[in-house]
Structure formats: C-alpha cells, structure tokens
C-alpha positions in Angstrom: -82.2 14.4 -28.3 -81.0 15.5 -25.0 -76.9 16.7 -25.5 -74.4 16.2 -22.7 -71.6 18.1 -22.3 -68.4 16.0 -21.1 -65.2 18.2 -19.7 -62.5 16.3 -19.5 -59.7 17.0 -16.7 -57.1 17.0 -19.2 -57.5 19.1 -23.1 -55.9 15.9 -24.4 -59.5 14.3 -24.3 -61.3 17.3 -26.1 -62.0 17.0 -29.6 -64.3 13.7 -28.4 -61.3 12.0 -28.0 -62.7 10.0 -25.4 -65.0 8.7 -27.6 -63.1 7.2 -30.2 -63.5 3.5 -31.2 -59.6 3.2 -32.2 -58.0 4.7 -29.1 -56.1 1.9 -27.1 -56.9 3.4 -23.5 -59.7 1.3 -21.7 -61.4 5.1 -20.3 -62.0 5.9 -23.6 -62.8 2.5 -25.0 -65.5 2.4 -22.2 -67.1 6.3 -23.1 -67.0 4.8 -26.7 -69.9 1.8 -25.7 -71.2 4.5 -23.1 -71.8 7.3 -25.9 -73.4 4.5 -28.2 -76.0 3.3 -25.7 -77.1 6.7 -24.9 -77.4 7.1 -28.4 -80.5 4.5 -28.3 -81.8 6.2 -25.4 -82.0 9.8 -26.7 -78.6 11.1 -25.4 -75.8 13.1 -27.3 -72.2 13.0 -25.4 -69.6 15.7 -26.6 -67.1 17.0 -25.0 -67.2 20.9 -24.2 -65.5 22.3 -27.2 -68.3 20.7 -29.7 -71.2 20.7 -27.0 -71.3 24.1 -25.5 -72.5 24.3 -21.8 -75.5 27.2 -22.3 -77.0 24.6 -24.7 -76.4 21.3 -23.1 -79.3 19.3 -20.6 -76.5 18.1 -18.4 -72.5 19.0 -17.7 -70.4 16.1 -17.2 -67.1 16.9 -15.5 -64.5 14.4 -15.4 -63.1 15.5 -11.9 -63.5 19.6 -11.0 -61.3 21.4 -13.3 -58.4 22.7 -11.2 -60.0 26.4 -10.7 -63.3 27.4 -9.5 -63.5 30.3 -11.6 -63.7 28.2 -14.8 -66.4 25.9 -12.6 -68.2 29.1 -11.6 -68.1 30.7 -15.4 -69.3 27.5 -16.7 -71.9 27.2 -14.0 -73.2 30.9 -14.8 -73.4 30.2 -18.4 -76.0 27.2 -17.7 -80.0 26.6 -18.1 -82.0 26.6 -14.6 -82.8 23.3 -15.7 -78.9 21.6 -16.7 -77.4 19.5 -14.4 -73.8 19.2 -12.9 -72.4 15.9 -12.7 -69.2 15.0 -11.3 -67.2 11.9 -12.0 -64.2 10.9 -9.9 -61.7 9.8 -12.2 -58.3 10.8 -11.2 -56.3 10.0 -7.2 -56.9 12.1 -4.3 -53.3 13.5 -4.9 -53.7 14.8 -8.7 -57.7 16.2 -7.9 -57.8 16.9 -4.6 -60.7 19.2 -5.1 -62.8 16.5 -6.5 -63.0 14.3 -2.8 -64.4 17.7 -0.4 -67.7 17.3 0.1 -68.0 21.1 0.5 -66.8 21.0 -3.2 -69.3 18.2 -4.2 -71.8 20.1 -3.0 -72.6 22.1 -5.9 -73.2 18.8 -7.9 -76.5 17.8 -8.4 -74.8 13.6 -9.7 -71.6 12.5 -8.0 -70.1 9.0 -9.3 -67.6 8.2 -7.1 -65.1 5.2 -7.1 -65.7 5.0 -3.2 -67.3 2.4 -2.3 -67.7 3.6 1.0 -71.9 3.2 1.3 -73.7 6.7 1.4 -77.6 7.8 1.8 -77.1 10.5 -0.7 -79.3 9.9 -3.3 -77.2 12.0 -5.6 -74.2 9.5 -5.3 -73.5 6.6 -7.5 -70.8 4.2 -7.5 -68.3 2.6 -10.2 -64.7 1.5 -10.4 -62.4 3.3 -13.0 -62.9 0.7 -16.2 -60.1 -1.7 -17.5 -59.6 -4.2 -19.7 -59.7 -7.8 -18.8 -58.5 -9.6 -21.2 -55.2 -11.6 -21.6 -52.8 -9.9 -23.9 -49.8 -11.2 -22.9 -47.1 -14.3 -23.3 -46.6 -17.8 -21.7 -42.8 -16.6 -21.3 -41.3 -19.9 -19.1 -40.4 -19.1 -15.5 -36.4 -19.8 -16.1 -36.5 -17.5 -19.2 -38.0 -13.8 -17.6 -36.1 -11.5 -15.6 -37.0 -10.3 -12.0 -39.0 -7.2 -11.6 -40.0 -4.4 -13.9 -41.1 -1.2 -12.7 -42.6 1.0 -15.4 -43.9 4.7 -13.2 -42.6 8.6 -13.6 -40.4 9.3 -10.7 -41.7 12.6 -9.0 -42.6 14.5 -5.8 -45.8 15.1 -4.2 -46.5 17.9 -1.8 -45.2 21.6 -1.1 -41.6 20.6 -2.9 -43.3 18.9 -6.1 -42.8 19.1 -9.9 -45.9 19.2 -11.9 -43.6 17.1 -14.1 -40.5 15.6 -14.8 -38.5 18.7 -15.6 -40.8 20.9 -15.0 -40.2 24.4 -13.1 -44.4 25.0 -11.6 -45.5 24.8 -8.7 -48.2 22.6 -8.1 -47.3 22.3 -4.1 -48.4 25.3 -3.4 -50.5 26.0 -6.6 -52.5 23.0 -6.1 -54.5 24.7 -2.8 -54.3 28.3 -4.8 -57.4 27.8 -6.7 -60.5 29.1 -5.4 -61.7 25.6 -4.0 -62.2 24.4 -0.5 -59.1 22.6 0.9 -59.3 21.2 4.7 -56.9 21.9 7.1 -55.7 18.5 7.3 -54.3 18.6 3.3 -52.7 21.7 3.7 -50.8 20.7 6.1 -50.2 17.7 4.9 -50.5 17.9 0.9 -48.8 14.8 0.5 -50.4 12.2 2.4 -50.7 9.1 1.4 -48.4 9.4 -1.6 -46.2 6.1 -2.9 -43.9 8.1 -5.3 -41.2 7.8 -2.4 -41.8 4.5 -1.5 -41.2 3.6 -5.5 -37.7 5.8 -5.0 -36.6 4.0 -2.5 -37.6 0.5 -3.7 -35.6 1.5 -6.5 -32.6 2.1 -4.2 -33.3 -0.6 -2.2 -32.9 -2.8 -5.7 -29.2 -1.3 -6.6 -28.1 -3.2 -3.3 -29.1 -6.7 -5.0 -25.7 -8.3 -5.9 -27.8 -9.4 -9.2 -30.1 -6.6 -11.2 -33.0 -7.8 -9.9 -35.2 -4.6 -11.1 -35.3 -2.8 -14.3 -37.2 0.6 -14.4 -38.7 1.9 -17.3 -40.4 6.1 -17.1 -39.2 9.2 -16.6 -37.3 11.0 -14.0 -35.2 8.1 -13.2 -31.4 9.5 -14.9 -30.8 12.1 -13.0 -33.7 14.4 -13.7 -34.6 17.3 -11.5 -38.3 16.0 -9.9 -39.0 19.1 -7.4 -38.4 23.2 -8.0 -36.3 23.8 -5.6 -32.9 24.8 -6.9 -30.8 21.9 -5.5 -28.4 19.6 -7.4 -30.0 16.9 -9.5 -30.6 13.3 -8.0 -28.0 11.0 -9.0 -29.2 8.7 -11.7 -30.8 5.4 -11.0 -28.6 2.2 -12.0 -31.4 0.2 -12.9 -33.4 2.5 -15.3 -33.7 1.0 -18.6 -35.4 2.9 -21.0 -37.7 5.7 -20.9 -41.3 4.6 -22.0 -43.8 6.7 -21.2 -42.5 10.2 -22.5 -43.2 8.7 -25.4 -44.6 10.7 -28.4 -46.7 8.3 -29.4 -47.9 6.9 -25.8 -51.3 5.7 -26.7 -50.0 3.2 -29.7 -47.2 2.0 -27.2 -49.6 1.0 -24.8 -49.8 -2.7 -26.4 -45.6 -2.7 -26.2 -46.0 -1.9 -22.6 -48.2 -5.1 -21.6 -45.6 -6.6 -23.8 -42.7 -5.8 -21.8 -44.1 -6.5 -18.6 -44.6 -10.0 -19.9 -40.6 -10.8 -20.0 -40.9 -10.8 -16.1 -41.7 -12.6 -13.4 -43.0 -9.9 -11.3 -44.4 -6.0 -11.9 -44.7 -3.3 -9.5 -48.4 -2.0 -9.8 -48.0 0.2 -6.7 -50.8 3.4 -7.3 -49.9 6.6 -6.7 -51.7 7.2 -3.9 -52.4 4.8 -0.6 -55.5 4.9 1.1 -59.4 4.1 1.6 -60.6 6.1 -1.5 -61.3 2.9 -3.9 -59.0 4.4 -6.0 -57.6 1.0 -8.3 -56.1 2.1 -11.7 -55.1 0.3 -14.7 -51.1 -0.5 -13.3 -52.9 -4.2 -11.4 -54.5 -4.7 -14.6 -51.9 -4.3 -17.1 -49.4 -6.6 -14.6 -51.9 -9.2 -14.6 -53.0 -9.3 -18.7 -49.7 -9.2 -19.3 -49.3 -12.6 -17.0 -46.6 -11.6 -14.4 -47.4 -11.4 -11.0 -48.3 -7.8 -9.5 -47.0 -6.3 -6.3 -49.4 -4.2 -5.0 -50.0 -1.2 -2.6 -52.3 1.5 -3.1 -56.1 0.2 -2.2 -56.1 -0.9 1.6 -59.2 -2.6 0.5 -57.5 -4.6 -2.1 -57.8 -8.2 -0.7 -61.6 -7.7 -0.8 -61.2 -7.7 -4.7 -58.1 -9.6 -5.6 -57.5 -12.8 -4.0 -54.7 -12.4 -1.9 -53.2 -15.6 -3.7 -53.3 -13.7 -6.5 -50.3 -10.7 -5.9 -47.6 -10.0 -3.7 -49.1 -7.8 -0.9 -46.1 -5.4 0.0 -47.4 -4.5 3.1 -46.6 -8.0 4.7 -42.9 -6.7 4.2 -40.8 -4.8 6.7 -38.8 -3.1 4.1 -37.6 -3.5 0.7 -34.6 -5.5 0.7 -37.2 -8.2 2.5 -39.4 -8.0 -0.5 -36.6 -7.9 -3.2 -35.1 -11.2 -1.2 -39.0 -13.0 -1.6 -38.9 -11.7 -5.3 -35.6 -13.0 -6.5 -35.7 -16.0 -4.6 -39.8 -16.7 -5.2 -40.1 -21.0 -5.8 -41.0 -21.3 -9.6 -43.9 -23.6 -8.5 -45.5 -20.5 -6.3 -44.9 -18.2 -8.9 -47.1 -19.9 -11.3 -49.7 -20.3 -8.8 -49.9 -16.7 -7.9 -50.0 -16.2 -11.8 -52.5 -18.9 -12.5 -54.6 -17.1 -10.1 -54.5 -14.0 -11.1 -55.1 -15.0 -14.5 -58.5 -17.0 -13.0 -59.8 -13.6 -11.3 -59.9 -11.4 -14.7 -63.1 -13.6 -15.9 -64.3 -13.9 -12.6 -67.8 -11.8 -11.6 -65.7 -9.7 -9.4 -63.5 -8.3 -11.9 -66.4 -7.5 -14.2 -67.1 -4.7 -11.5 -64.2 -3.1 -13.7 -65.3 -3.6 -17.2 -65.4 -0.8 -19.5 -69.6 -2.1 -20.0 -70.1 -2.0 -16.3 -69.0 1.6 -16.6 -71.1 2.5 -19.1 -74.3 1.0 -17.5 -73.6 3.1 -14.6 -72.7 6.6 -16.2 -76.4 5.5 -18.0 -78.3 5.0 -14.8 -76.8 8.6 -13.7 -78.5 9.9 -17.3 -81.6 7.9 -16.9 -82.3 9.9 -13.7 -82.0 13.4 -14.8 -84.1 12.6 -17.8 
C-alpha cells in the first residue's frame, strides 16, 4: 500500500477532514470517492498530521503553504524517491504563491484549474468540483424578492484585512514569505480583485427607491475591513443577516442554497477576475438553488455557461444599469434564463465539474508516479 500525504492550505481540513462522507462541502465530498478509489488501487490518502511526510510515497499539497520554510522543512524531511504534487485549489489573490512558475518548479505533479494548454508533462488539468444537483424551490416569479448577495466584505492588497475584524497584515505579509513574487504583484497585489466592485454594487443598490438587494456575510455593518487606523465604514442599509460567521458553517450550507432560492437573482461574482479558470462553488450554489446568477470572475465563462443562462455583468456600464435590468427583468425572461441554467447542470459540460471527474483526475496524477 503506497500512503499519500495530503496538506491542506487550511488546519481546518487536518484530522482527514477532507475525507469525510458526512461533510456537506462538495471538496471534500469529492476527496471522499477520491480516497476510496485509490483504496482499490493500492493508495492510502491522509492528511499530514496522521501520514507523516518522511514515510509517505507522494506529498499532496493543496496550494503551497504560505511559507517556504515549512515547504523547505517538509521537503528536507522526504525520501529521494517521494514526490511533490501541487494542486491549485484556492484564487490567485488568497495563494499567490501557488500560480509562479518559478514556485511550481520544485513540483514534480502540478494540477491546475488553468485550462490554458501546456507541453509540460508534469501538468494536469481539473476544475475545482461542485455539486450539480437541484436542491432548491420552484418559488413563483411574483413571490421572490430581487437580489441576494451572500460574500464577506474585505480589502485586497497593501491596505487588506486578513479578515473581517482582523488587525494582520496580509498586504504586506502575503509577499514576506520566502517565495518568489514577480514584480508585476508587488506592485500591484490587488489585481484583478472584485471585493470593491461587490462594495460598490452594494452602494449602488441603497440608491433603488425599492430594496432591491439584500446582503447576507460579514463586514457589511460597519465593520473595520483594512488595518489602517481610520474610522469604520458606515454600515450598509441592505445587510440582512450575517451567515457565514456562522459557528456551525458547514451544517448551514443547505440553509444557504435555501435562501438563495427566495430570489429572483444571486450575485455569484468570484473573488478574483481574470484568465486563471478559477470558477468556484458561488455559480453553482445560484444555479441549484434555481435563481438566476450574475456573474463576473472567469473571462472565459461563456465558453462553459451558456450565456442565456446568467446575467453577464460585464455587458453593463455600471451598476445602477444592472440593478435597473434586475428589478425590471420580464418574468417570461427570467424563467428562460432559469430554465436554462437549470438544463446546463446535467449537461456533459458541467460534468467537467463533478466531484467524480475530480477524483478520476487526482487518480491519473497517482497512477503516474506509481
């Protein structure tokens, strides 16, 4: 039995946590059928505080950890023979480190969620898995409200947070970490990011003479989202609730598809925008919940959704454009978009996302370095 050491990003997924049948989130629903198939090949997947690295065949890491010295001390600590294989999982703007190639380098496995086509032999290619299925109402048109926006507000770039609240500072800590960061993101470490345009789309929405918008996350009632000592943003009129700070944020996934499904609309904006191929779960949960999504993130992302199928905010000038077209959307194109969208999560090229497709892949990676 060859044993495979997974490191997560995050310490929440130690403990094999992101192999657990029960847990609700599609990643870990899709390592679940990954670790059983390489089961019946001849594989054993643990994470790193169960599988220790100097006795593993293979190191799995789930992005580069956020310091080269932890790479390079687990690195030292290996067999000639062990491989290194990086995953992509989270945005360019959270792991930075994980899309230099000068930083890939010292991989001998990258799977990438760029789709971009490359002669390395050592690069394989997947899309971060979701689920697919239909898990939410038939709510009539005349009886949901507008939008719903459920995202933490926060800042990318020299004047971040690392979190609502929080007093770090990722900014400048994010490039102070032993890895190789180009020119272009330093001076520049928040390119591409949509947490602004969410702000001000949220601003945008407190013009509507009707609350068309409600906003569920946090960050958006006045909390402090960068370290600088300045007075607190004033407090968002159309923030509703505070879902995601949750406790218990894995067993309220399921209440989240069900709120989206009181609306008409739900913004699935990604948190970064760009060429990367980065799609996460916020188009899929807008879609099983059956709302429409409005999307910007993946400039790619008419190649995969039909563009009948969402509300492309980049065909808008500016927001109070797009709010107009959303509160004022026809019910019978509404429920076209919808029907749609609801076609393209059985269709082949949504399977690209399915937590087996991911699995099949991470196996083809294991496969080769047995």
């Amino acid at each position: 039995m060859k044993r495979i050491c997974v490191v997560p990003y995050w310490n929440s997924g130690l403990e094999n946590k992101f192999f657990r049948p029960g847990n609700t989130l599609a990643l870990h629903q899709a390592c679940y059928l990954w670790q059983q198939l390489a089961a019946k090949e001849g594989f054993a997947l643990d994470t790193i505080d169960i599988c220790p690295p100097q006795e593993a065949d293979a190191v799995w890491l789930m992005d580069l950890p956020r310091k080269r010295r932890f790479f390079e001390e687990l690195k030292g600590s290996l067999r000639d023979s062990t491989k290194i294989i990086l995953q992509q999982f989270e945005s360019p703007l959270i792991t930075p480190q994980s899309h230099e190639s000068k930083n890939q380098s010292e991989c001998d496995f990258i799977l990438t969620y760029s789709q971009l086509r490359s002669a390395d032999p050592r690069v394989y290619h997947y899309r971060i898995p979701n689920y697919l299925d239909f898990s939410g109402s038939d709510t009539p048109f005349s009886e949901r409200r507008c939008v719903v926006m459920i995202n933490s507000n926060k800042k990318e770039g020299w004047f971040g947070s690392g979190g609502v609240g929080s007093t770090r500072f990722p900014g400048v800590g994010k490039f102070i970490t032993g890895w190789h960061t180009s020119v272009a993101k330093l001076l520049n470490p928040a390119r591409g990011e949509l947490y602004s345009w969410r702000r001000k789309f949220a601003r945008a929405a407190e013009e509507c003479q009707d609350r068309a918008l409600d906003i569920y996350g946090a960050g958006w009632q006045g909390d402090p989202i960068t370290w600088l000592p300045v007075s607190r943003p004033r407090p968002y009129r159309n923030a509703a609730g505070d879902l995601l700070v949750d406790p218990d944020k894995v067993a309220k996934y399921h209440h989240k598809i069900a709120l989206i499904a009181n609306y008409r609309f739900g913004v699935a904006t990604e948190n970064y925008r760009g060429t990367k191929g980065y799609i996460s779960e916020k188009l899929f949960d807008v879609l099983r919940a059956g709302s429409v999504p409005i999307y910007l993130g993946e400039e790619s992302i008419s190649d995969i959704l039909p563009p009948g199928a969402f509300v492309d905010a980049r065909k808008f000038k500016d927001h109070g454009m797009l709010l107009n077209y959303l509160m004022n959307c026809p019910e019978n194109e509404w429920k076209a978009m919808r029907l749609e969208g609801q076609s393209f999560l059985s269709s082949k090229s949504a399977k690209q996302f399915s937590r087996s497709t991911f699995a099949e892949t991470a196996m083809e990676i294991l496969r080769k370095i047995s």
